[in-house]
C-alpha positions as CSV (number, residue, x, y, z in Angstrom):
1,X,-9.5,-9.1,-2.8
2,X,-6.3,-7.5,-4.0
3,X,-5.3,-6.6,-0.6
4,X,-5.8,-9.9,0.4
5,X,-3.6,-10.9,-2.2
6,X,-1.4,-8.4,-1.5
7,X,-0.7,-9.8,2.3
8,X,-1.1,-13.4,1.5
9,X,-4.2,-14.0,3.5
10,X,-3.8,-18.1,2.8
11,X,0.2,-18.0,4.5
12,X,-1.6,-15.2,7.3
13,X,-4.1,-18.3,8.0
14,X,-1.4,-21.1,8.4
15,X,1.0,-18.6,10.6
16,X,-2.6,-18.1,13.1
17,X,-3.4,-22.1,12.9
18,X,0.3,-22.6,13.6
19,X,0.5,-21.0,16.6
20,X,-3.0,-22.0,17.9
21,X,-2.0,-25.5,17.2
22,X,1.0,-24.5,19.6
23,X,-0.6,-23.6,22.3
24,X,-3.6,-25.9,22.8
25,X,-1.4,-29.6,21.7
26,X,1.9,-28.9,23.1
27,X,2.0,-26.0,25.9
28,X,-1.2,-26.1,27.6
29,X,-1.5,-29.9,27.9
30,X,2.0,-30.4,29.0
31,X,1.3,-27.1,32.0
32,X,-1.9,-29.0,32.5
33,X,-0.1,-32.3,33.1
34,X,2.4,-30.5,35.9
35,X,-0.9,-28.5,37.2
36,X,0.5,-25.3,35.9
37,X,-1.3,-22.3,34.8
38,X,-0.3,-20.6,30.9
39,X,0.9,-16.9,31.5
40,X,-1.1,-15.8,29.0
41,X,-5.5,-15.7,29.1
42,X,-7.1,-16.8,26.3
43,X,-7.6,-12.9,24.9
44,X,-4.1,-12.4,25.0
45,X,-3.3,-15.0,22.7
46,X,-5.7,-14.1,20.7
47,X,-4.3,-10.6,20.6
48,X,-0.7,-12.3,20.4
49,X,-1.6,-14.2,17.0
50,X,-2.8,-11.3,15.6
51,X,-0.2,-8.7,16.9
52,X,1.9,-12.2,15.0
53,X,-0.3,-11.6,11.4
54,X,-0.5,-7.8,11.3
55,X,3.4,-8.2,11.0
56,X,3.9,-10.8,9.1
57,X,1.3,-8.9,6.6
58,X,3.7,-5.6,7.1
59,X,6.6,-7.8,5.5
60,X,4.8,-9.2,2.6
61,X,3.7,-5.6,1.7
62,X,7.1,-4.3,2.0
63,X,8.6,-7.2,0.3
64,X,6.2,-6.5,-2.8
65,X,7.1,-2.9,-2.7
66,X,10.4,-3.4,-2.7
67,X,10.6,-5.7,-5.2
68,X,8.4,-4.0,-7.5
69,X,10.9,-4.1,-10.8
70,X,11.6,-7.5,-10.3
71,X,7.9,-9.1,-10.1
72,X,7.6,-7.4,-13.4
73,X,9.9,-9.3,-14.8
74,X,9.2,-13.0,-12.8
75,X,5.1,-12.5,-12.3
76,X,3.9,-9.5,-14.5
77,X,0.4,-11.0,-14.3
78,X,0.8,-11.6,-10.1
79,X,1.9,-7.5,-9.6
80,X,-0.5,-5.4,-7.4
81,X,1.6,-2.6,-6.1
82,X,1.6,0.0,-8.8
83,X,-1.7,-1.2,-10.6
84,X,-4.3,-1.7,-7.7
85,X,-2.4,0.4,-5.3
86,X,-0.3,3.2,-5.8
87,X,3.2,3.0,-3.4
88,X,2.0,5.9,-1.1
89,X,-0.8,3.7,0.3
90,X,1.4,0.8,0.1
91,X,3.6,1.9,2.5
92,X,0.7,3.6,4.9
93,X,-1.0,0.2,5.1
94,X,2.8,-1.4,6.1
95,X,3.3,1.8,8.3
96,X,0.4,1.1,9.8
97,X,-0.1,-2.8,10.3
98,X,3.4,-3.2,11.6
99,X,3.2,-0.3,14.2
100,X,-0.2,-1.6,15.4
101,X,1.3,-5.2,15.6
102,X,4.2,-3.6,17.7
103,X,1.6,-1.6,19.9
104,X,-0.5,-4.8,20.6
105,X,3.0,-6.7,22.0
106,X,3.7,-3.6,24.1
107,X,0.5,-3.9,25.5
108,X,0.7,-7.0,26.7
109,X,4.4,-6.9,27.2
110,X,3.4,-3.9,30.2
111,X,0.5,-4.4,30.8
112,X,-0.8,-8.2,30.5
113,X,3.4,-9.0,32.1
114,X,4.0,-11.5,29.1
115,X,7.3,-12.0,28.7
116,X,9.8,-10.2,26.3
117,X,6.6,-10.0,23.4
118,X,7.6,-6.2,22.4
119,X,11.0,-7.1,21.7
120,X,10.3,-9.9,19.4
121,X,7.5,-7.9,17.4
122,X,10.5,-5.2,17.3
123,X,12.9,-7.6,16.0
124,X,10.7,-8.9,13.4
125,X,9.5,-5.7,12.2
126,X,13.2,-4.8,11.7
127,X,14.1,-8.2,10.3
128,X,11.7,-8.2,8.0
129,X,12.0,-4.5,6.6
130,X,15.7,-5.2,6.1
131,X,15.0,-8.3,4.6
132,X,13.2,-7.1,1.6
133,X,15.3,-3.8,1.8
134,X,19.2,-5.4,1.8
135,X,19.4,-8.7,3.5
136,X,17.6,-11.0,0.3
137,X,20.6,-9.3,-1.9
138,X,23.0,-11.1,-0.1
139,X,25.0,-14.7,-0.7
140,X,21.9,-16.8,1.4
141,X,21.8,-14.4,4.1
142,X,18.0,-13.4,3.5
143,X,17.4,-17.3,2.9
144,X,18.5,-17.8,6.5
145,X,16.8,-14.9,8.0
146,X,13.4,-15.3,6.4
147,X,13.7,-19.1,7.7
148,X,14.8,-17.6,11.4
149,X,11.8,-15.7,11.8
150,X,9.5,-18.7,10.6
151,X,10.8,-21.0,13.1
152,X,10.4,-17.3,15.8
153,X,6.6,-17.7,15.5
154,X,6.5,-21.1,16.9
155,X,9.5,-20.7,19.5
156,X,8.1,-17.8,20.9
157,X,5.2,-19.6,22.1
158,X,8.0,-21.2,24.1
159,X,9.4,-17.8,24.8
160,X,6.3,-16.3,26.5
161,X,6.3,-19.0,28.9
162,X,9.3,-19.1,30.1
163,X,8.4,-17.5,33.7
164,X,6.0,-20.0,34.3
165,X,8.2,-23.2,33.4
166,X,11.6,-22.1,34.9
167,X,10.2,-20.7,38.0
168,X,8.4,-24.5,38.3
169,X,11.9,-25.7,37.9
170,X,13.6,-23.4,40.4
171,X,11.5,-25.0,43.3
172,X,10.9,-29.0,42.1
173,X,13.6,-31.6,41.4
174,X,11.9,-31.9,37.8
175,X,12.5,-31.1,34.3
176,X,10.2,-30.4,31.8
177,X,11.9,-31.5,29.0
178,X,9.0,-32.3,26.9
179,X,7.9,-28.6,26.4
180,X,11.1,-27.1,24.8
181,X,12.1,-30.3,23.1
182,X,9.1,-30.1,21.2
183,X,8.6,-26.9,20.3
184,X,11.9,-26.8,19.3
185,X,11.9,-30.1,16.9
186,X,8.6,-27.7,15.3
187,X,10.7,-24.8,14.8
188,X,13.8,-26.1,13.2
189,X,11.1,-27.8,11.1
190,X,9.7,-24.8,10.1
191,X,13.2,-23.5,9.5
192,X,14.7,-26.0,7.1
193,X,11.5,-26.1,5.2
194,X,11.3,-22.4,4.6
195,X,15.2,-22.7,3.6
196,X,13.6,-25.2,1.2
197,X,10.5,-23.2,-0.1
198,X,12.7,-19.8,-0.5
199,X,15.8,-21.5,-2.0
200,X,13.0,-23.2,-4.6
201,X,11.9,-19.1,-4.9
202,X,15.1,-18.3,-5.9
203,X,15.6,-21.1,-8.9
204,X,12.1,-20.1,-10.1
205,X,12.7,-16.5,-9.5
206,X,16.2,-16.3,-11.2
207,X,15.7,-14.1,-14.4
208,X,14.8,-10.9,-12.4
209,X,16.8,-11.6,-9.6
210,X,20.1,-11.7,-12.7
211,X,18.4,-8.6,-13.8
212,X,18.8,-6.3,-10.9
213,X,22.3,-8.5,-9.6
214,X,20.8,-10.4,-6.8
215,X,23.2,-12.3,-5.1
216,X,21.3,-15.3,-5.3
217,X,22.5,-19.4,-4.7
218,X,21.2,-20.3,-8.2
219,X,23.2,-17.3,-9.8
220,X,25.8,-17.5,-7.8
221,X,26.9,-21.7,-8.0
222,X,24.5,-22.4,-10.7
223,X,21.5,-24.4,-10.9
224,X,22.4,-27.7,-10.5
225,X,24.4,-26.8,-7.3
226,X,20.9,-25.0,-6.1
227,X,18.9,-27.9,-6.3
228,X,21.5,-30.5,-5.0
229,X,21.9,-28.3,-1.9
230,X,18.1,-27.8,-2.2
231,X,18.2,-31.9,-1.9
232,X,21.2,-32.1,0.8
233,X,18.1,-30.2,3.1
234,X,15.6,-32.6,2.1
235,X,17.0,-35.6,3.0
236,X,18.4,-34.0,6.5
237,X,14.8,-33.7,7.3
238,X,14.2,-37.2,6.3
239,X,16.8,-38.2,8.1
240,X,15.9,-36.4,11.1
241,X,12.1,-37.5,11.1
242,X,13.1,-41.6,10.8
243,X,15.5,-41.2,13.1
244,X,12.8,-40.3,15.6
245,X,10.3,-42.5,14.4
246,X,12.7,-45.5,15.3
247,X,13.7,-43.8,18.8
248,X,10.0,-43.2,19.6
249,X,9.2,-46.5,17.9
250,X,6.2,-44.8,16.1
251,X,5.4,-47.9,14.5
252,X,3.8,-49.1,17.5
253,X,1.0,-46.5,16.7
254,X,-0.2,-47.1,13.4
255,X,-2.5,-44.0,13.2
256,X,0.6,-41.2,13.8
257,X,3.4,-43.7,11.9
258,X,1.3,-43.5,8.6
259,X,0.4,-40.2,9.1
260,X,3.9,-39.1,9.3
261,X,5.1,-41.4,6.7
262,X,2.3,-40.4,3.5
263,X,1.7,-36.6,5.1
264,X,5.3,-35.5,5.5
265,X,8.0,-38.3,4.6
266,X,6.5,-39.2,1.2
267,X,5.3,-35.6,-0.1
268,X,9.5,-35.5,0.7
269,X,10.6,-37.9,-1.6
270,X,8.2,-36.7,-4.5
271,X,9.4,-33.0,-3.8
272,X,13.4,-34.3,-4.2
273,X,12.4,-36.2,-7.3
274,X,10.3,-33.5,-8.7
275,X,13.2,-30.6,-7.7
276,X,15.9,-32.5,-9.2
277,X,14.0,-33.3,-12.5
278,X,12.5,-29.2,-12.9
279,X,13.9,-26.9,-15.6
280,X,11.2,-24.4,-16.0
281,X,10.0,-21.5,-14.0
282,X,6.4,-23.3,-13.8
283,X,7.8,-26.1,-12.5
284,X,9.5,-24.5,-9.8
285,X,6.1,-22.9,-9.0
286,X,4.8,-26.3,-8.4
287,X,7.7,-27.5,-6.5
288,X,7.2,-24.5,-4.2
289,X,3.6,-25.0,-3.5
290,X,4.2,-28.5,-2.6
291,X,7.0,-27.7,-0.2
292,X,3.9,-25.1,1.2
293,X,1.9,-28.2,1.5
294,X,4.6,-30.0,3.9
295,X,4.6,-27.3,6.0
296,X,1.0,-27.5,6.4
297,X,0.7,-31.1,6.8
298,X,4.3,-30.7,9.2
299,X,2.2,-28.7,10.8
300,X,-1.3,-30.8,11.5
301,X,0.7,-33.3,12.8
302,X,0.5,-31.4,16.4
303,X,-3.5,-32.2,16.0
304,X,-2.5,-35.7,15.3
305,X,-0.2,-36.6,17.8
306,X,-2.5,-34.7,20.4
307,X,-5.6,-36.9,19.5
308,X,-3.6,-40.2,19.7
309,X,-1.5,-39.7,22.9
310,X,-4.0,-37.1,24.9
């Protein structure tokens, strides 16, 4: 169970339902629809999700290791590494689940022909031990970069595919805007509301990262400029998600339209109120977990939209 902890089986679960969701309401009915045939069987995806989990696991378990000192300070009670396990089989089990999630996208990079897969499992691994090594120390550049490779595992759905959709394009007259545009729109979601969650992280984790001279957005501007950038990112996705529900004219499905508007738009709202109003490390915490829950229910919305339009 303290493994389980340690990897953060729960955010393992919604990174595998992500990309499932992915693949069987956006890329396969769309192929379907233009009588095309996905690139990759259904074992491979299977072994493509978890090649996806075995690394993101790797980077939670370097990220604790790594930030060992500071836990102690922001979650004593929360700390594994160094209690439950010692940092010698710390770093065997991140040796060994991110090599093994390489191996898997070598495999089918070479042998199953799916596109580019090895280098992204490369580039995440790397990513991901800097980040928790360097990057978080600097001015918002591990904000960004832990927010790249969120929106990564639902672009490179997009990614794997590519041979099949461009080489349809390269012999018909016909686009098929509909698969990048809305893997895409997913992706950036995942990417401003990871910028969200993580810059929350850093207001509720600002004691220890002042201790050890983390470089910070809340110790750097302050507070109050954290949480009114924080805001600035909320309302763009607002902004973003009426926009399209007036374009699309989503009203004209009541099902998706209320769905959207008390799963996503109004969880939005009581996040921005609740942000702007927190002063306390546990109310962070709660912030944080409801910007987890937007994610999730950002993320259900495939199923959704799949059921009412399929």
């Amino acid at each position: 169970m303290n493994f389980l902890r340690l990897i953060r089986l729960p955010n393992l679960l919604i990174i595998a339902l992500t990309q499932y969701l992915v693949r069987y309401t956006i890329v396969l009915p769309i192929l379907t629809a233009y009588h095309l045939i996905s690139s990759v069987s259904e074992i491979n995806f299977f072994l493509l999700v978890f090649s996806t989990v075995l690394i993101a696991a790797g980077g939670y378990l370097i990220n604790d290791y790594h930030d060992y000192h500071i836990d102690l300070i922001n979650k004593p009670s929360k700390v594994i590494i160094g209690k439950q396990f010692n940092n010698r089989q710390c770093m065997y089990s991140y040796t060994v689940l991110s090599v093994t999630g390489i191996l898997i996208g070598v495999y089918l990079s070479f042998f199953q022909n799916i596109f580019l897969l090895w280098q992204i499992d490369i580039l995440c691994v790397v990513l991901l031990f800097l980040y928790s090594s360097v990057l978080k120390k600097i001015y918002l550049i591990g904000n960004v970069v832990i927010s790249i490779l969120s929106a990564l595992s639902i672009y490179m759905l997009l990614i794997v595919e590519k041979k099949v959709w461009v080489n349809f394009l390269m012999h018909h007259n016909i686009a098929i805007n509909a698969l990048p545009y809305l893997i895409s729109a997913y992706s950036i979601f995942a990417f401003v509301i990871t910028w969200i969650r993580e810059l929350i992280k850093d207001l509720q984790d600002k004691r220890g990262d002042s201790v050890f001279n983390r470089k910070t957005l809340p110790i750097i501007a302050g507070d109050r400029f954290a949480k009114l950038f924080t805001a600035f990112l909320i309302l763009t996705v607002l902004f973003a998600l009426v926009l399209i529900q007036y374009k699309q004219q989503q009203w004209q499905d009541k099902v998706s339209f209320m769905y959207v508007v008390t799963g996503i738009e109004l969880p939005l709202i009581t996040l921005l109120i609740f942000l702007l109003f927190a002063n306390t490390k546990e109310k962070y915490a709660v912030a944080s977990l409801l910007a987890k829950g937007i994610m999730v229910t950002g993320i259900l919305s495939m199923l959704v939209f799949y059921l009412r339009y399929k």
